[in-house]
N, C-alpha and C positions, 0 to 999 in steps of 0.2 A: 296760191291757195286762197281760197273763197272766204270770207272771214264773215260771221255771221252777225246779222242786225239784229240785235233783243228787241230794241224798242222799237221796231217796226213790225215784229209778229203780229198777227191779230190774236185779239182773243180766242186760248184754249180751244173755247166751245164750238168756234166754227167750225174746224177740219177734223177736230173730234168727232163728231157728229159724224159723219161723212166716215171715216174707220169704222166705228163704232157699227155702223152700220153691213159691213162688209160680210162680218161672220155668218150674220142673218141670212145674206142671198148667200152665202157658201154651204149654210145647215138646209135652204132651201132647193139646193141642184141636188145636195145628197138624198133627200127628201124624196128629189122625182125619180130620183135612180131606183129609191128602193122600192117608191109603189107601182112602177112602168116598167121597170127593169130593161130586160135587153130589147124592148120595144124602139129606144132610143138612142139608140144604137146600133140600127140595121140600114139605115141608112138616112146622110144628110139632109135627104129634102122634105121628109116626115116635118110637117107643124109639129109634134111635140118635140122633134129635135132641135128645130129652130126655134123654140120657148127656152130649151135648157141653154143654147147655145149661145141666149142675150141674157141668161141671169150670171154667165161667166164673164160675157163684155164688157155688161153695163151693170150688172150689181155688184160684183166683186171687183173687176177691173176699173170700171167707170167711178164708183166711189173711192179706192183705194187712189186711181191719179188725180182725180179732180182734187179729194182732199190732202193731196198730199201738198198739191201744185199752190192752193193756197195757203199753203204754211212756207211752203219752198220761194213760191218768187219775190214776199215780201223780207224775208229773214236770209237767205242766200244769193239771190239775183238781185234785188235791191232794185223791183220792182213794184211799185206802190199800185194796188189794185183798187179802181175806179166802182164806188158804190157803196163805199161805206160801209159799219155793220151791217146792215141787213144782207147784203151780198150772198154769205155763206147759208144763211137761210133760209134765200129763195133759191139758190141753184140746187140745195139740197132734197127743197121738196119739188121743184121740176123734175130733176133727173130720176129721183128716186118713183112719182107720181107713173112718170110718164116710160118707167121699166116694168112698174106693175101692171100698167095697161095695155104694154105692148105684149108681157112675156102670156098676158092673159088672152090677149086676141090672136095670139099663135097659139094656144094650150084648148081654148073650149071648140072649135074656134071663134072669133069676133071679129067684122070689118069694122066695128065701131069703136074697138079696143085696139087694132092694129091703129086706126085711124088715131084717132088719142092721144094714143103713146109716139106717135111719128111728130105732130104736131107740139108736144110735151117737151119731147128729148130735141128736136132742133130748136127750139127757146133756150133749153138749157145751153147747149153749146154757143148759139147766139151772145148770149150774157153772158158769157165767160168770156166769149173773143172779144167782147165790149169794154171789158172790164181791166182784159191785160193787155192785149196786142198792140193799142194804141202807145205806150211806153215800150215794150218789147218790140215794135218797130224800131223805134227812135235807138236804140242801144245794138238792133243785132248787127250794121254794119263792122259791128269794131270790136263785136263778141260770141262769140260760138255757142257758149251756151245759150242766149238771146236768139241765137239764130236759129238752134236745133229746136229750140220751146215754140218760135213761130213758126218753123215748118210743120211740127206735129199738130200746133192747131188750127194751122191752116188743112191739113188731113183730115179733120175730128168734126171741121163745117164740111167737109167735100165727103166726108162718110156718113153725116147724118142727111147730106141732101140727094146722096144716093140710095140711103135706105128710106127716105121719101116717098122718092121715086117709085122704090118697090114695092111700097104698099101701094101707092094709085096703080101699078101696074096688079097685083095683085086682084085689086077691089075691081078692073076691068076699065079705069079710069084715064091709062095709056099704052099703047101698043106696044111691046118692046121685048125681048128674049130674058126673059127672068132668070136662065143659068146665066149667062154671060154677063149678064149686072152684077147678078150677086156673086160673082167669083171677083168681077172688079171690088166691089161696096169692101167686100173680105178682105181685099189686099190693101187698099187703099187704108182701112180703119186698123190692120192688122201692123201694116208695114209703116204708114204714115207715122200715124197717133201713136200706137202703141210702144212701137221699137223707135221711131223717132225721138220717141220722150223718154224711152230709156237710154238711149245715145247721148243724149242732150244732159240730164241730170248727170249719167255714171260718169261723167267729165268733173263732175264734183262730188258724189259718191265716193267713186272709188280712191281716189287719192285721201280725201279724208276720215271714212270711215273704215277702210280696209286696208290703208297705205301700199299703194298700189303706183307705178309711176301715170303722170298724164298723158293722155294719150298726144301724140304729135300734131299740132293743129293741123298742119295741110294733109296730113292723114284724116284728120276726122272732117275737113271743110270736103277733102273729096270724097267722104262718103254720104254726107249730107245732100252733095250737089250730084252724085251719081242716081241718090234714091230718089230725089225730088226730078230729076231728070229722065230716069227708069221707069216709073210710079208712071208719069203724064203720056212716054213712049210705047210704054206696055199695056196700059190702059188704054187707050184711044185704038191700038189693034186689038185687044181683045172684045170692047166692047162695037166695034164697029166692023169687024169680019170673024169675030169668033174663035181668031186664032190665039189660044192660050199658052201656048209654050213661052211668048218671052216673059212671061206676067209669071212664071214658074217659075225660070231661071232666075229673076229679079227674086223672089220669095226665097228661092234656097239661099241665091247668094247671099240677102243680109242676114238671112239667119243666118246661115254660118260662118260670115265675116265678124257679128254682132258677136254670136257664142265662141267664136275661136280668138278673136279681139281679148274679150273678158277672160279668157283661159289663164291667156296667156300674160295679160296683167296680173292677174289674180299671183301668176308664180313667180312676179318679180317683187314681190308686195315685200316692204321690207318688216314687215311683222312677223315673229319668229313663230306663233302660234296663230292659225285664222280663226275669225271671231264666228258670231253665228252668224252675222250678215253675209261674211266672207260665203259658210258654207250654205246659207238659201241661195245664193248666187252661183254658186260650182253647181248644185244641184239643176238651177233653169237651164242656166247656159251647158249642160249637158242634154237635157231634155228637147231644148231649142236646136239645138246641132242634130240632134237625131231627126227632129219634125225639116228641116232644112236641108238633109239631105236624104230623107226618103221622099222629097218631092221630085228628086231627079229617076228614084226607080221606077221605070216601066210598072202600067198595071194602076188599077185604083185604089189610093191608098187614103182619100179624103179625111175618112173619119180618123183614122191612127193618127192622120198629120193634124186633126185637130183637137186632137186627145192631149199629145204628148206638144203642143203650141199653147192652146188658151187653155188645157184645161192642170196642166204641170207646170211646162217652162214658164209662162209668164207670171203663173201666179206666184212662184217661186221667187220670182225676182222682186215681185209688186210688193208682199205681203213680208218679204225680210227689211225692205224699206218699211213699211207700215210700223212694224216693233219699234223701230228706231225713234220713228217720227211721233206713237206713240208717247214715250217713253221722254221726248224732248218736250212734247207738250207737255205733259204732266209737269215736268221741272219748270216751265215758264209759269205754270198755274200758282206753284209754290212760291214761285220769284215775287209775285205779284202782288198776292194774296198773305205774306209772312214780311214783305218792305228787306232794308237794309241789314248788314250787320247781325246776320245769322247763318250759320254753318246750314245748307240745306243738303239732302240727300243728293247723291249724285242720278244719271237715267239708270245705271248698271243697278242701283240700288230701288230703284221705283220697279224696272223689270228686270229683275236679275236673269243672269245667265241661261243658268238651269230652267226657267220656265221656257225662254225663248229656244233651248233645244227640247222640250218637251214639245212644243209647236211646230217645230223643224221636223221631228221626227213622224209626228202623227200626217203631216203634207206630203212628205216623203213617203210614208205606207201607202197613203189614201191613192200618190200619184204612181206609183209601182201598181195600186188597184185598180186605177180608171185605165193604163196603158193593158192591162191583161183585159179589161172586158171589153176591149175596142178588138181586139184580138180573140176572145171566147166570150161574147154576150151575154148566152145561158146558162155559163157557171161563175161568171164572177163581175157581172150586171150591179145585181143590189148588195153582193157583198162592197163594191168601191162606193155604193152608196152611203152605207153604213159607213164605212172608216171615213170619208168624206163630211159625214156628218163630225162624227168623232171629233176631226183634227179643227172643223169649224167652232164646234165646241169649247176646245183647248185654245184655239185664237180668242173665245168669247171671254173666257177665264184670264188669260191673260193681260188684256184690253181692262177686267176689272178689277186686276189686281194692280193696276194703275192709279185710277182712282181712287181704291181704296187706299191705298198707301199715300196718297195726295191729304186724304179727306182728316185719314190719323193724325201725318204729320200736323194738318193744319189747327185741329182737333190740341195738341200738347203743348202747341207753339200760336198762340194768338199772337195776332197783329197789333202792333201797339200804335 
């Protein structure tokens, strides 16, 4: 069991910052839905699809791991991040800088806003991989979770230098087959980054916040070395003959080794009642299993598999970590801020329960809404806009009743 480092957290306000921000681009997707409606949703290759389609990547998913990842590898991997204070700062207003300029150069449209934001967001990845990998090298021979955190950022440089790419190809700046890049960039950023860093963390997730057993190393070393193996084999056919089938097969099977993996953890979990993280996690990894094996049905099923992928399953999983992670910083703020030798509230008591299934619940409508209008556009388009907004909302709410409950405490109990 992972035992966690206090005194190596960083400061609250980094990775806070980075949450904090998450709701915004989540009230922002609900936003486009309900003024475009099923516009955005007739099909993938629509600039305004691929506008809404990076503010679920990189505003909600992108801030939710990056900020998680910096609370994560110095207080649970027990990896000291190179940069100092200012780190959290500047990757902050990178990523976030260089999502507004991209999501805008697909939206009006703009080569200089595509441009911008491509240049913007591989800085930010650059400086993250500067900052940790150097020490996550050094530890992953002889640690799996070390190992699964450098393969997914080794994904996250190989997905922002493929979506580079697509912008100079876009702007007419190199020759090259834009579906088959961007079907690899997808996989690569989807399969890599994404699902590799939830493999990588739920090795320490689930056992300690869901008591769940661990997974078997050589079970999880071979599926790190399958995907990293899969990824390079099924990539290099797709994008160099166009042939997509194994770059599918590879996509359903981690999703549903990922989502059937966590099922069935989840049901050996020796907790006699599952908590909420437990249930944001039943919920993706259902969501995930459906996007993974409707990639094997015949027929084009793009948009629904990306509906019920980044715009359900993953969030589901990102944003039930996000509570948690919330709810731990807040308790280091009070650690810090109130000294020795006082009873502090515990997280359950900074976010209690009942708010985080209130959060739970509104994700769950919203995503039962986006999966119907991937399926019927023009009846229930901007209604999953609306709930979508909604549950972002109830995320926002809860994120404040964090702080506020920091602020009171800190407020009744000065520091002495």
């Amino acid at each position: 069991m992972v035992r966690l480092a206090l005194d190596q957290a960083p400061l609250p306000e980094g990775p806070g910052r980075f949450l904090r921000s998450v709701p915004a681009w989540g009230a922002l997707a609900g936003l486009m839905l309900m003024a475009q409606g099923p516009t955005l949703l007739l099909s993938r290759w629509s600039p305004a699809t691929v506008a809404l389609v990076h503010v679920f990547t990189l505003g909600v998913l992108g801030n939710a791991m990056v900020g998680s990842l910096l609370q994560f590898l110095p207080a649970a991997a027990g990896v000291r991040l190179r940069g100092g204070p200012r780190l959290p700062w500047v990757l902050h207003a990178l990523l976030n800088a260089g999502t507004v300029a991209l999501v805008a150069g697909f939206q009006l449209p703009s080569a200089t806003g595509r441009t911008a934001g491509a240049v913007l967001l591989g800085a930010t990845f650059l400086v993250l991989a500067a900052a940790s990998l150097p020490e996550l090298l050094a530890r992953a021979r002889c640690s799996l979770l070390h190992a699964g955190i450098v393969l997914s950022l080794l994904a996250a440089l190989a997905t922002v230098a493929l979506g580079c790419l697509l912008v100079a190809a876009i702007a007419g700046r190199v020759a090259l087959s834009i579906p088959r890049w961007t079907n690899l960039h997808a996989a690569v950023g989807v399969l890599g980054w994404v699902l590799g860093l939830v493999a990588a963390v739920g090795r320490v997730v689930m056992p300690m916040f869901q008591g769940a057993p661990e997974v078997p190393a050589r079970l999880q070393a071979g599926w790190l070395a399958a995907l990293a193996l899969g990824l390079t084999v099924a990539g290099v056919l797709a994008a160099g003959t166009g042939v997509d089938l194994p770059l599918r097969v590879l996509a359903s099977a981690a999703a549903l080794s990922l989502a059937g993996g966590g099922l069935w953890l989840q049901s050996r979990s020796r907790k006699s009642a599952p908590g909420e993280l437990a249930r944001f996690w039943r919920f993706g990894f259902l969501a995930l299993a459906a996007a993974g094996a409707l990639l094997l049905v015949p027929g084009e099923h793009s948009l629904l598999v990306g509906v019920l992928g980044l715009g359900v399953g993953l969030p589901m999983l990102v944003l039930g970590m996000l509570l948690e992670i919330a709810a731990f910083l807040g308790w280091i703020a009070l650690h810090r801020r109130c000294g020795r030798g006082l009873q502090l509230p515990g997280v359950q008591v900074l976010l209690p329960a009942s708010r985080r299934r209130i959060v739970r619940r509104c994700f769950a409508l919203a995503g039962l809404a986006l999966v119907a209008a991937a399926l019927w556009p023009p009846a229930f388009a901007r209604l999953a806009g609306a709930l979508l907004l909604a549950a972002n909302l109830s995320l926002a709410w809860a994120l404040a009743g964090v702080g506020r409950g920091v602020r009171e405490f800190t407020a009744a109990h000065p520091a002495r």
